[in-house]
KOLGU-148084 format. One record per residue (C-alpha): residue number from 1; residue in one letter; x, y, z. Coordinates in nm, 4 decimals, decimal comma. Layout:
BEGIN
(node NUM 'A' (X Y Z))
...
***
This chain:
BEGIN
(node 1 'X' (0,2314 -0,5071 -1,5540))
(node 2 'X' (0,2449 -0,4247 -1,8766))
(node 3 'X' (0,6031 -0,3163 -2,0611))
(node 4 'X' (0,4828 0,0263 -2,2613))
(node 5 'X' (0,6640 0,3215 -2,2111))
(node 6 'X' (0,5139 0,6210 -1,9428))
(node 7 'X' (0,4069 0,9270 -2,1280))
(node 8 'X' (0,5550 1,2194 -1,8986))
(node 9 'X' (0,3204 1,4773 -1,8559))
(node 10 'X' (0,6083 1,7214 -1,6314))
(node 11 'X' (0,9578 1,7702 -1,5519))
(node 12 'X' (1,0914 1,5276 -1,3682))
(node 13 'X' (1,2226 1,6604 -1,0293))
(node 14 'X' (1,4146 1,4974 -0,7295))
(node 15 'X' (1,2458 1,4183 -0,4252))
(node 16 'X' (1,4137 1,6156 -0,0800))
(node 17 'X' (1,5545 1,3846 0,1930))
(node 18 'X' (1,5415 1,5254 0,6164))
(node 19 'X' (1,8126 1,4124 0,7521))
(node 20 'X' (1,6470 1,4239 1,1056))
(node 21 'X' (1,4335 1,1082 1,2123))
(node 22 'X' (1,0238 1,2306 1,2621))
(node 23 'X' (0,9131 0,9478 1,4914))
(node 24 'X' (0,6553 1,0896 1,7179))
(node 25 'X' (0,3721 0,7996 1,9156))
(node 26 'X' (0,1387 0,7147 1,7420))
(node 27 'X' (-0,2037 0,8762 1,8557))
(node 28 'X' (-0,4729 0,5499 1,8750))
(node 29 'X' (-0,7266 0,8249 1,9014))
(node 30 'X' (-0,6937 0,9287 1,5310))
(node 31 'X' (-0,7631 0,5720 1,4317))
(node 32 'X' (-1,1369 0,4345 1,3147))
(node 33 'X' (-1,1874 -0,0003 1,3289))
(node 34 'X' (-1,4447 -0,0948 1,0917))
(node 35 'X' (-1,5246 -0,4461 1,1855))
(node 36 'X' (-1,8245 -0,6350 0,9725))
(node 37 'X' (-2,0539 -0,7589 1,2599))
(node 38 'X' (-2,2030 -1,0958 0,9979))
(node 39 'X' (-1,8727 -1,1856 1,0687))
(node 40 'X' (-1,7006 -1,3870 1,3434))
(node 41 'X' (-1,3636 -1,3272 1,1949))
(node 42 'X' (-1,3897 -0,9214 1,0987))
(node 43 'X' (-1,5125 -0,9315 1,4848))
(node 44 'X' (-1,2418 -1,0888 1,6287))
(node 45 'X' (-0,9686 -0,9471 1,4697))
(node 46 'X' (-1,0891 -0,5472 1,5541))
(node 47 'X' (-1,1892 -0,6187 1,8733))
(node 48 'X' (-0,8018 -0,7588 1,9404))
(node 49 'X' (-0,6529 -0,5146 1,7843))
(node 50 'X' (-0,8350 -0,2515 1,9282))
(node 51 'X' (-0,8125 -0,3566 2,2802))
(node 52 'X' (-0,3971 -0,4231 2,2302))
(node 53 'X' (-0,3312 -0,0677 2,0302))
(node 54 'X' (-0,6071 0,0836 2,2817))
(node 55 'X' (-0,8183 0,2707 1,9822))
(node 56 'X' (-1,1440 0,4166 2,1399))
(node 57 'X' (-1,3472 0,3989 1,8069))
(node 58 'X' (-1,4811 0,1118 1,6618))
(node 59 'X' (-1,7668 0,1323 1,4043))
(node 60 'X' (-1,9701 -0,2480 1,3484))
(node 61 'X' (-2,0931 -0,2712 0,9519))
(node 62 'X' (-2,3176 -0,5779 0,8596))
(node 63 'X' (-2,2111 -0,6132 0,5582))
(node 64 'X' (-2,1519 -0,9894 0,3070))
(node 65 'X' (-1,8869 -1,2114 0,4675))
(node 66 'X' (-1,5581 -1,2029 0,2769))
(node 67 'X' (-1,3881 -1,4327 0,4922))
(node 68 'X' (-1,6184 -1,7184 0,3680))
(node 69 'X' (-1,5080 -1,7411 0,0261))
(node 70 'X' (-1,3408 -1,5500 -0,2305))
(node 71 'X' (-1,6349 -1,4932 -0,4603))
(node 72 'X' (-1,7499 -1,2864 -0,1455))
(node 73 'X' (-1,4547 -1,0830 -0,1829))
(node 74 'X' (-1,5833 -0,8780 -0,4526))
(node 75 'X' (-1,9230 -0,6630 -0,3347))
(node 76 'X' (-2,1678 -0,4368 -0,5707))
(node 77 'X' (-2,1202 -0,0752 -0,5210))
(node 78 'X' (-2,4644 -0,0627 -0,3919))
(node 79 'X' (-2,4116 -0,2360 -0,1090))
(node 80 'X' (-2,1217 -0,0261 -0,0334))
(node 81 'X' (-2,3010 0,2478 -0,0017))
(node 82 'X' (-2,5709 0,1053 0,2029))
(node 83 'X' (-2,3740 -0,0946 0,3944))
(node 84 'X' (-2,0283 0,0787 0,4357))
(node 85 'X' (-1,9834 0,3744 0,2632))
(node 86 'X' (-2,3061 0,5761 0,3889))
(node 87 'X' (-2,3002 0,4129 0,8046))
(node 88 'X' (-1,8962 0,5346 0,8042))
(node 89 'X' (-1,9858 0,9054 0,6722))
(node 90 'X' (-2,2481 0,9243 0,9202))
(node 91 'X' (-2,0051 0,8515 1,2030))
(node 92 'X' (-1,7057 1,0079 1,0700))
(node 93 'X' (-1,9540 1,3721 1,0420))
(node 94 'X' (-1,9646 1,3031 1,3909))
(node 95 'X' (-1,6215 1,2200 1,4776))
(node 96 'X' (-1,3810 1,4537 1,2513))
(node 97 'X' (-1,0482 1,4000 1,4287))
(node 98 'X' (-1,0382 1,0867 1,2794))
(node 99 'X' (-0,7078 1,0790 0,9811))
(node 100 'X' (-0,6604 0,6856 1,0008))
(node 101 'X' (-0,9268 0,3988 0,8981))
(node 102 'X' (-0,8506 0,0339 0,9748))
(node 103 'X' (-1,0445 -0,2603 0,7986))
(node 104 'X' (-1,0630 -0,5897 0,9033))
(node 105 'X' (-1,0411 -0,9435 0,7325))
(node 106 'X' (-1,3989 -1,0531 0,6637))
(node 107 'X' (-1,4957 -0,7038 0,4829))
(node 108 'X' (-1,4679 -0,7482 0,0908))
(node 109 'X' (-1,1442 -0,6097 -0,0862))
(node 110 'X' (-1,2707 -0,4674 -0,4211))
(node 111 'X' (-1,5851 -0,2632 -0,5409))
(node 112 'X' (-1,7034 -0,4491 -0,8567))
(node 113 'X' (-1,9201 -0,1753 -1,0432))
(node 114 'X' (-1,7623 0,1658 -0,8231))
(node 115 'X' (-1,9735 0,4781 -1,0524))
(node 116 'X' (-1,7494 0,7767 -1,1846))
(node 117 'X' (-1,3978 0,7266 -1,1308))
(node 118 'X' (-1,4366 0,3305 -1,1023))
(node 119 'X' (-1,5901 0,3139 -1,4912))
(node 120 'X' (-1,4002 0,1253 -1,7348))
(node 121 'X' (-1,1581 -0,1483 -1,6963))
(node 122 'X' (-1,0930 -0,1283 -1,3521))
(node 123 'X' (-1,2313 -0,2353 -1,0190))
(node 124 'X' (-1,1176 -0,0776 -0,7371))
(node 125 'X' (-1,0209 -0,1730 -0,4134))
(node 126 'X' (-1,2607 -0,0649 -0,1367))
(node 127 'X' (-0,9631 0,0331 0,0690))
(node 128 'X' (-0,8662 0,2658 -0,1749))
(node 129 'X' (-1,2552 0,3983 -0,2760))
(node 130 'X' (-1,2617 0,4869 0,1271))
(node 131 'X' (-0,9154 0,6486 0,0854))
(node 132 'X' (-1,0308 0,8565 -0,1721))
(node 133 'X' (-1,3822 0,9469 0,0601))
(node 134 'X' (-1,4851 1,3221 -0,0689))
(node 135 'X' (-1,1684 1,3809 -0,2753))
(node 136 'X' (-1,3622 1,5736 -0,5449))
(node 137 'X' (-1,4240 1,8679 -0,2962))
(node 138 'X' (-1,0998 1,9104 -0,2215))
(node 139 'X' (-0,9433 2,2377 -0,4079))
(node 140 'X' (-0,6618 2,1287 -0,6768))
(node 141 'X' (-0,7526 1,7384 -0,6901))
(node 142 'X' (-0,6773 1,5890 -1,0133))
(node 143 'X' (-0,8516 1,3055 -1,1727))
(node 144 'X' (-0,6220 1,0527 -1,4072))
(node 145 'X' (-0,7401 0,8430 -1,6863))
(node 146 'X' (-0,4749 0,5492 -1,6868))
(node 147 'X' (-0,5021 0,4135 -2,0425))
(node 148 'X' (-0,2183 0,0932 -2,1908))
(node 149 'X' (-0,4153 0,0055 -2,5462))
(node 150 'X' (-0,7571 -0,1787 -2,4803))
(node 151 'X' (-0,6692 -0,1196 -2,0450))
(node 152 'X' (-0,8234 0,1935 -1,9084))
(node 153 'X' (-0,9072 0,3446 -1,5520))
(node 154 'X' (-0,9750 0,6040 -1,3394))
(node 155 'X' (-0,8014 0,7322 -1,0170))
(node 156 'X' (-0,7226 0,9964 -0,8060))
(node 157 'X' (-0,3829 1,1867 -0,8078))
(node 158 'X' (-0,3154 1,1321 -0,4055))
(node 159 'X' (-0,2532 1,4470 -0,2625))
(node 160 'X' (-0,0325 1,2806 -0,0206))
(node 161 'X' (0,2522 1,1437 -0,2729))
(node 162 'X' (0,6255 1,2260 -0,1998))
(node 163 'X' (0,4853 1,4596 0,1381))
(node 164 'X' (0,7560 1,5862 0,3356))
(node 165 'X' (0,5489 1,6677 0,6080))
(node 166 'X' (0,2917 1,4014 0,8309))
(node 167 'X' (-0,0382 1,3418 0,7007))
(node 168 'X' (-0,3871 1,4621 0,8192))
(node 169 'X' (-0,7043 1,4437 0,6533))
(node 170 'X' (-0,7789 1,7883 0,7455))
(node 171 'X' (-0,4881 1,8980 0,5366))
(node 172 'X' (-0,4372 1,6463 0,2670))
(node 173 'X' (-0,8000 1,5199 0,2169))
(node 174 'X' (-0,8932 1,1625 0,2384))
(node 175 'X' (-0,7840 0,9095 0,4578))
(node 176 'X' (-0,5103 0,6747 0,5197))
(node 177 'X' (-0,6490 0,2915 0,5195))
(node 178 'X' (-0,5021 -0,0159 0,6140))
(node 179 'X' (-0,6389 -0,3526 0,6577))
(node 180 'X' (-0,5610 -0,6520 0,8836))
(node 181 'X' (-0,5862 -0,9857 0,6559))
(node 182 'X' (-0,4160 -1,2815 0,5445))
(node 183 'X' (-0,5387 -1,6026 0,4872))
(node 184 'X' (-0,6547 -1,6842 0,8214))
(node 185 'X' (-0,7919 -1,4882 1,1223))
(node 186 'X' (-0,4396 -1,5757 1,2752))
(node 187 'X' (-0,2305 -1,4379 1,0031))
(node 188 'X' (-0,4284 -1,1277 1,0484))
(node 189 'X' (-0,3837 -1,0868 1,4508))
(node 190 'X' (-0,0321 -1,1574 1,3972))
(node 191 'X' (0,0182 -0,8299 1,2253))
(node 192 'X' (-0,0617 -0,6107 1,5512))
(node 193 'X' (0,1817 -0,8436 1,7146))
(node 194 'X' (0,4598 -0,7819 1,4434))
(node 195 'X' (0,3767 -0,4058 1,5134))
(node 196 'X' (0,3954 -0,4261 1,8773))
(node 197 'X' (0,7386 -0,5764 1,8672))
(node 198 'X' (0,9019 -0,3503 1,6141))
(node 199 'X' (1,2040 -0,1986 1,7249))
(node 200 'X' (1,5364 -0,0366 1,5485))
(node 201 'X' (1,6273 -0,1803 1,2731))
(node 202 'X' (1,8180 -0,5246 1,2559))
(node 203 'X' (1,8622 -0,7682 0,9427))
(node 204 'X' (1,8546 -0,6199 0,6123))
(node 205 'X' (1,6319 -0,4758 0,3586))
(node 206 'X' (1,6983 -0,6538 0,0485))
(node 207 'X' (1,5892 -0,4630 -0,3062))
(node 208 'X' (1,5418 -0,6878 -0,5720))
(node 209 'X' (1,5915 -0,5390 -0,9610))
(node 210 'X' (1,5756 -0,7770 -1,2653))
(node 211 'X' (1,8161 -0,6662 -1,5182))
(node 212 'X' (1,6348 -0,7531 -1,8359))
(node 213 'X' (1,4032 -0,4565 -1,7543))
(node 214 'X' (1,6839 -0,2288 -1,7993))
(node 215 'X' (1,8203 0,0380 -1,5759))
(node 216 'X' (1,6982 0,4141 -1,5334))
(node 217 'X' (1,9247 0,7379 -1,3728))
(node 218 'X' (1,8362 0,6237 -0,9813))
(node 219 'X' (1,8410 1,0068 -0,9195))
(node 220 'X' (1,5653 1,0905 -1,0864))
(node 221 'X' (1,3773 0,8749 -0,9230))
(node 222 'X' (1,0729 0,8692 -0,8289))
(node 223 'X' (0,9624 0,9947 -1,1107))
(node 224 'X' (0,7016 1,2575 -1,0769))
(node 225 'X' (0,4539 1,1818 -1,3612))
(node 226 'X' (0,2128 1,4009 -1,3042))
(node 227 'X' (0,4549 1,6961 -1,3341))
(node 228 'X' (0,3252 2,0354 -1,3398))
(node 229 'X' (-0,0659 1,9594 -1,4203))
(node 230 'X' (-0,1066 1,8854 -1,0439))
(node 231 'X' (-0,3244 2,1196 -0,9643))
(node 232 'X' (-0,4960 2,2170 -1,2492))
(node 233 'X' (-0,8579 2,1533 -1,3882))
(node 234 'X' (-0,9098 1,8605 -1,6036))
(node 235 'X' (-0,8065 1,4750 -1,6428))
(node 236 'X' (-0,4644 1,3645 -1,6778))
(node 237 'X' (-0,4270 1,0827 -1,9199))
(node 238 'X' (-0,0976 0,8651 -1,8887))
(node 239 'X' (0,0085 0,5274 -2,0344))
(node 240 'X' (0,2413 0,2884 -1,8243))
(node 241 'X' (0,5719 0,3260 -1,6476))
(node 242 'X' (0,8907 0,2461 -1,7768))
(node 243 'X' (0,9442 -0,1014 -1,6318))
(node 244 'X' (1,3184 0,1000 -1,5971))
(node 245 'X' (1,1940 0,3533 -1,4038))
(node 246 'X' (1,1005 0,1171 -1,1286))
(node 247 'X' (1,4406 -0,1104 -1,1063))
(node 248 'X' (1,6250 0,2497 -1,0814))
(node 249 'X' (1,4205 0,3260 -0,8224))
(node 250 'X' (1,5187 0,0083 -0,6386))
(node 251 'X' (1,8778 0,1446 -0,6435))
(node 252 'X' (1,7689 0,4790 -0,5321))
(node 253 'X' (1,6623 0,3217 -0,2265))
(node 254 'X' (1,9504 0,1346 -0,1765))
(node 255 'X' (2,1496 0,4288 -0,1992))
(node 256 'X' (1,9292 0,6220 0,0599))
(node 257 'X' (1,9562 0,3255 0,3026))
(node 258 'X' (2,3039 0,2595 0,2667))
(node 259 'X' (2,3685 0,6745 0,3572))
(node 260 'X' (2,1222 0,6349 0,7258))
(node 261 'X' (2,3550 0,2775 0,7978))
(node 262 'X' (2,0961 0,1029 0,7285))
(node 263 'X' (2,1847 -0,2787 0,5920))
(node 264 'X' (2,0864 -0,3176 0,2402))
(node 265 'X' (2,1359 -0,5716 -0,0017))
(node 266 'X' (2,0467 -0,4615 -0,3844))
(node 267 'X' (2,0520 -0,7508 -0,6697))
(node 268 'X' (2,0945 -0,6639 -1,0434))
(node 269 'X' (2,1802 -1,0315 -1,1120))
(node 270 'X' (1,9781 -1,2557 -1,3108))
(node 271 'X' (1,8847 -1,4725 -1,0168))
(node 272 'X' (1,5774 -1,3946 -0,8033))
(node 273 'X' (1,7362 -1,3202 -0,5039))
(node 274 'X' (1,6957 -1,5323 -0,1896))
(node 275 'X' (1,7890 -1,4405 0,1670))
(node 276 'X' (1,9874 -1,6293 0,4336))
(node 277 'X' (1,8417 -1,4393 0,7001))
(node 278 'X' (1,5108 -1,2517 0,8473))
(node 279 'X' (1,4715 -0,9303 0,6694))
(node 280 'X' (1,3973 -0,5749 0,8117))
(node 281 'X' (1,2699 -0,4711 0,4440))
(node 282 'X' (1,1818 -0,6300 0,0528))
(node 283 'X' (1,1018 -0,5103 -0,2846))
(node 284 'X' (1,1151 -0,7226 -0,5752))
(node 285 'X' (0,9028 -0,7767 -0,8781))
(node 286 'X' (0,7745 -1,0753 -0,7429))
(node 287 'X' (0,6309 -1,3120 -1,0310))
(node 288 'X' (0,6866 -1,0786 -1,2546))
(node 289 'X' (1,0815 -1,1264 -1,2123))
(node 290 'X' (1,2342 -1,2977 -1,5388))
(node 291 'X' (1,3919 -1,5304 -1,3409))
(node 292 'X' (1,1141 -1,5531 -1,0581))
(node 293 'X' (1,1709 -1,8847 -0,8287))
(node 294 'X' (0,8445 -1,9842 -0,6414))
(node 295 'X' (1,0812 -2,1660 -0,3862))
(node 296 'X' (1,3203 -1,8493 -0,3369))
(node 297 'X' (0,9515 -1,6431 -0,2325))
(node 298 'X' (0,8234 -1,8723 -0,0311))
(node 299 'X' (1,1508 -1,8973 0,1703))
(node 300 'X' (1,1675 -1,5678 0,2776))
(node 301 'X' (1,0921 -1,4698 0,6564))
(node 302 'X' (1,1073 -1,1035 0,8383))
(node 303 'X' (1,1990 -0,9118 1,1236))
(node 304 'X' (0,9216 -0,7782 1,3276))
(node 305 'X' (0,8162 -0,4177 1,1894))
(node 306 'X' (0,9417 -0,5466 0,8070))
(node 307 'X' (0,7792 -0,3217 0,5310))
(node 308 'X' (0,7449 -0,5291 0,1588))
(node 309 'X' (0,6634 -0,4040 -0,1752))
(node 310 'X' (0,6329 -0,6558 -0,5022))
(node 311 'X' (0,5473 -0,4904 -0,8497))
(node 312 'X' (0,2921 -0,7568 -0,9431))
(node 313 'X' (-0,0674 -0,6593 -1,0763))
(node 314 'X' (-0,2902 -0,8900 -0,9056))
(node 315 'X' (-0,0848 -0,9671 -0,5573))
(node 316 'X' (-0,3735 -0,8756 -0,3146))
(node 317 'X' (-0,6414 -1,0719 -0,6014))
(node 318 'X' (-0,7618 -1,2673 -0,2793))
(node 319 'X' (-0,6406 -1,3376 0,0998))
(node 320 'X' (-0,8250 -1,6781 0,1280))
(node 321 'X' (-0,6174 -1,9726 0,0097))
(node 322 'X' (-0,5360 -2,0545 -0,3923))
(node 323 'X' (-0,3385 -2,2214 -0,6300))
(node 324 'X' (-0,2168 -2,0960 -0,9621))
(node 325 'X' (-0,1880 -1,7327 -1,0869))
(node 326 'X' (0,0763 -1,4724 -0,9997))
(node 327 'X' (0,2949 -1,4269 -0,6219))
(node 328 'X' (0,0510 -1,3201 -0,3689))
(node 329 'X' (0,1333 -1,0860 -0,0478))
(node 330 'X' (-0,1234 -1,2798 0,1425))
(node 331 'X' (0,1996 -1,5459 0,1411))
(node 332 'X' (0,4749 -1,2663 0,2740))
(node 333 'X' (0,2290 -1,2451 0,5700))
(node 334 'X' (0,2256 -1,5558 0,6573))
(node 335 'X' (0,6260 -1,5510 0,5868))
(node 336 'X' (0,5915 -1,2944 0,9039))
(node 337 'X' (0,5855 -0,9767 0,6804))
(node 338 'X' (0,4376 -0,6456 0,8893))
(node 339 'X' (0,3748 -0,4118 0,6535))
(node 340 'X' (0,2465 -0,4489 0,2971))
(node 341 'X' (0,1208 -0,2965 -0,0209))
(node 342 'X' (-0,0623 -0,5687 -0,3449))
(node 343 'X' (-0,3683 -0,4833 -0,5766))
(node 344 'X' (-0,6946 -0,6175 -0,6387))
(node 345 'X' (-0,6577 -0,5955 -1,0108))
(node 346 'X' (-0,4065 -0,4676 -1,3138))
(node 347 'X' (-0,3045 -0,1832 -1,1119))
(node 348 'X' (-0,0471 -0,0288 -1,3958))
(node 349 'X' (0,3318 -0,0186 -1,2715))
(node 350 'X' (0,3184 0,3292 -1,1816))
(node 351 'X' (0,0495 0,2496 -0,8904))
(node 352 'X' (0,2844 0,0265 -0,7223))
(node 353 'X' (0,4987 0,2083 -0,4654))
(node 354 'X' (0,8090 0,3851 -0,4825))
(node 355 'X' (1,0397 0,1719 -0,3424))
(node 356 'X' (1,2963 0,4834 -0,2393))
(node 357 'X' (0,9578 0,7173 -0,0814))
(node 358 'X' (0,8394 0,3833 0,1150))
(node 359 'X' (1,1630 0,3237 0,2444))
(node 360 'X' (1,3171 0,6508 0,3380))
(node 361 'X' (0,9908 0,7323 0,5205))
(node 362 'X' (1,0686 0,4100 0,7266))
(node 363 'X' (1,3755 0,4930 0,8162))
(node 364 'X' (1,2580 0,8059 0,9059))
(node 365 'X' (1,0391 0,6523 1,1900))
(node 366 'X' (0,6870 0,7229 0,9742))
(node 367 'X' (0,3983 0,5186 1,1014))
(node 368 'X' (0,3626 0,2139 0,8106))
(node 369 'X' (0,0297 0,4250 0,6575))
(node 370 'X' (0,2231 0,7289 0,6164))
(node 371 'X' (0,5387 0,5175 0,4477))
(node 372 'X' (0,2886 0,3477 0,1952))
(node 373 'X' (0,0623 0,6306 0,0897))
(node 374 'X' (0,3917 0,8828 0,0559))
(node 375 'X' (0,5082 0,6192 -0,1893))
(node 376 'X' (0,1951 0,5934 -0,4116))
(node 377 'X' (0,0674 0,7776 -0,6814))
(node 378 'X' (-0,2746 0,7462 -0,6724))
(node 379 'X' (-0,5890 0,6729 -0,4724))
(node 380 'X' (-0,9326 0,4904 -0,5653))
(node 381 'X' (-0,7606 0,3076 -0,7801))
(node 382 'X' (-0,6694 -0,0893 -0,6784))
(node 383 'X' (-0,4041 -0,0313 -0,3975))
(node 384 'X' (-0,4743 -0,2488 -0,0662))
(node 385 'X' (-0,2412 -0,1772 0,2504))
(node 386 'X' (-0,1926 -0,4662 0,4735))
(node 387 'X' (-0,1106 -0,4228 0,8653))
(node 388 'X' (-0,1318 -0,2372 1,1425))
(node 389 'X' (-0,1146 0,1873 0,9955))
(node 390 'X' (0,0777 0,2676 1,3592))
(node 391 'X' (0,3523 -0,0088 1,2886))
(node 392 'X' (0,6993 0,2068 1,2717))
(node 393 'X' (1,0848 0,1558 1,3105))
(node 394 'X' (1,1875 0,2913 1,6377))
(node 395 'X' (1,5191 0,5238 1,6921))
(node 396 'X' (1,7929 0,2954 1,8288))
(node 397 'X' (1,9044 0,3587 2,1735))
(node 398 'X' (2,2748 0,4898 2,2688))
***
């Protein structure tokens, strides 16, 4: 991430909290499985998944093998589109009750040459380019030009941020896409088990600030930066968030936790925080923490249905083993993480989720998609969603 100020575009308003849990079942028929059929491990992984969370459609690609090595990770645009994008509008035409996609390990993770909003600096995921599938033709989308001196891109403005209300692509436009990886076929599989055994809440969800960043008002958080031009005709041009913004919005969270009884732990100290026990929920800024302890990461473990967040820029780079660089999420799913959100490249701090949308929705019982794209800003752009988009936190029983 990189520390310049954001340039607010709007006023900066509050989001509103239900006080009512919205858990409803999960519908498997609203889900697609794209599964790669060049290879074994996309296969594998869909076909369990779909047979365990019962999902009727399944759609085989033949597209390059990501699973074989990271340089495979990364796929032209042109194959996309003859290989992905163009077979998947041609069955979802045919199948339009379809809100949720699902991609598999073994399909590549970022577009390297995407045209139109993909031009410049940045090279989006393909989760996110799929997310984003006809988003033009939707009435009041907004394009953003994210620009931090030499550093531009292009996005979306998700129509879905800060929703009060349960997505569908019918309504919001898009789609919501997840993706079941890690750095073997087993870390992947182990997500829909994680899902399967979510239940209430137990452990705690522990919010990690570092203080040298300094401290926004937590209730004005998140902020809204698009402000009043959503809507309107035109590109939105912003520079970075306030690296404040983000550790206020930490404590925002903790304070919306803390008022649903909901064990949180929040650290403003100058020690990355480590945890003594399996935990229901994480944010932290990862590598990027001042006093970031490789140890301390690799340490922590989860409670089954466990949503994470890190505010690192290139935390989903690659889910096939590597040394070097900065904290990966591939690692918090082998650490037995459920649910979580990293970026194929320099995604800009306000891209990474709000820590007090992603968690409230949670709590709220919202399915692990909905909790994730409520949080985030933006879509095309570099986001990737790991595990299984029905994963939620189920009401405790009286």
């Amino acid at each position: 991430m990189r520390n310049i100020p954001l340039f607010l575009l709007g006023l900066l308003t509050a989001t509103i909290y239900a006080s009512e849990p919205t858990t409803t079942t999960p519908d498997p028929s609203r889900v697609l499985v794209l599964r790669n059929g060049t290879s074994p491990v996309s296969c594998a992984i869909a076909d369990d998944y779909a047979k365990r969370r019962e999902v009727p459609n399944i759609l085989t690609l033949r597209c390059q093998d990501s699973a074989l090595s990271a340089t495979a990770e990364t796929i032209a645009y042109a194959a996309v589109r003859r290989d992905i994008e163009d077979p998947l509008r041609v069955w979802l035409t045919a199948h339009p009750g379809v809100d949720i996609i699902v991609l598999t390990k073994g399909i590549p993770i970022r577009i390297s040459d995407a045209p139109g909003l993909g031009l410049g600096d940045c090279r989006p995921s393909l989760d996110s380019w799929l997310a984003a599938l006809d988003y033009g033709s939707k009435p009041g989308a907004v394009p953003v030009r994210l620009v931090d001196g030499s550093f531009t891109g292009n996005a979306w403005a998700n129509r879905f941020w800060r929703s009060e209300e349960r997505f569908s692509h019918a309504r919001h436009g898009g789609y919501l896409v997840s993706r079941l990886d890690g750095y073997t076929q087993a870390d992947a599989i182990a997500l829909t088990t994680r899902s399967l055994a979510a239940g209430a809440t137990t452990g705690t969800v522990l919010l990690d600030a570092c203080p040298e960043f300094g401290f926004d008002i937590p209730a004005r958080q998140p902020l809204d930066i698009l402000g009043n031009s959503v809507g309107t005709k035109g590109r939105v041009q912003m520079g970075e968030l306030d690296f404040k913004a983000w550790n206020a919005d930490l404590e925002h969270a903790a304070e919306l936790l803390k008022a649903r009884g909901i064990s949180v732990g929040l650290d403003r100290s100058g020690v990355f925080a480590a945890a003594s026990a399996p935990l229901a929920g994480y944010a932290s800024w990862g590598s990027n923490d001042k006093h970031f302890s490789a140890t301390t990461y690799a340490a922590l473990r989860f409670v089954p249905g466990a949503l994470c967040e890190t505010a690192v820029s290139t935390s989903a780079r690659t889910f096939l083993p590597t040394t070097g660089g900065q904290s990966l999420i591939a690692d918090l799913i082998a650490q037995g993480a459920s649910g979580m959100k990293g970026y194929t490249d320099e995604p800009l701090l306000q891209a990474v989720a709000s820590p007090s949308i992603l968690f409230d929705r949670w709590a709220r019982g919202w399915t692990l998609a909905e909790c994730y794209f409520a949080a985030s800003r933006f879509v095309a752009w570099e986001d990737v969603v790991i595990g299984d988009p029905l994963c939620q936190r189920k009401p405790a029983t009286h």
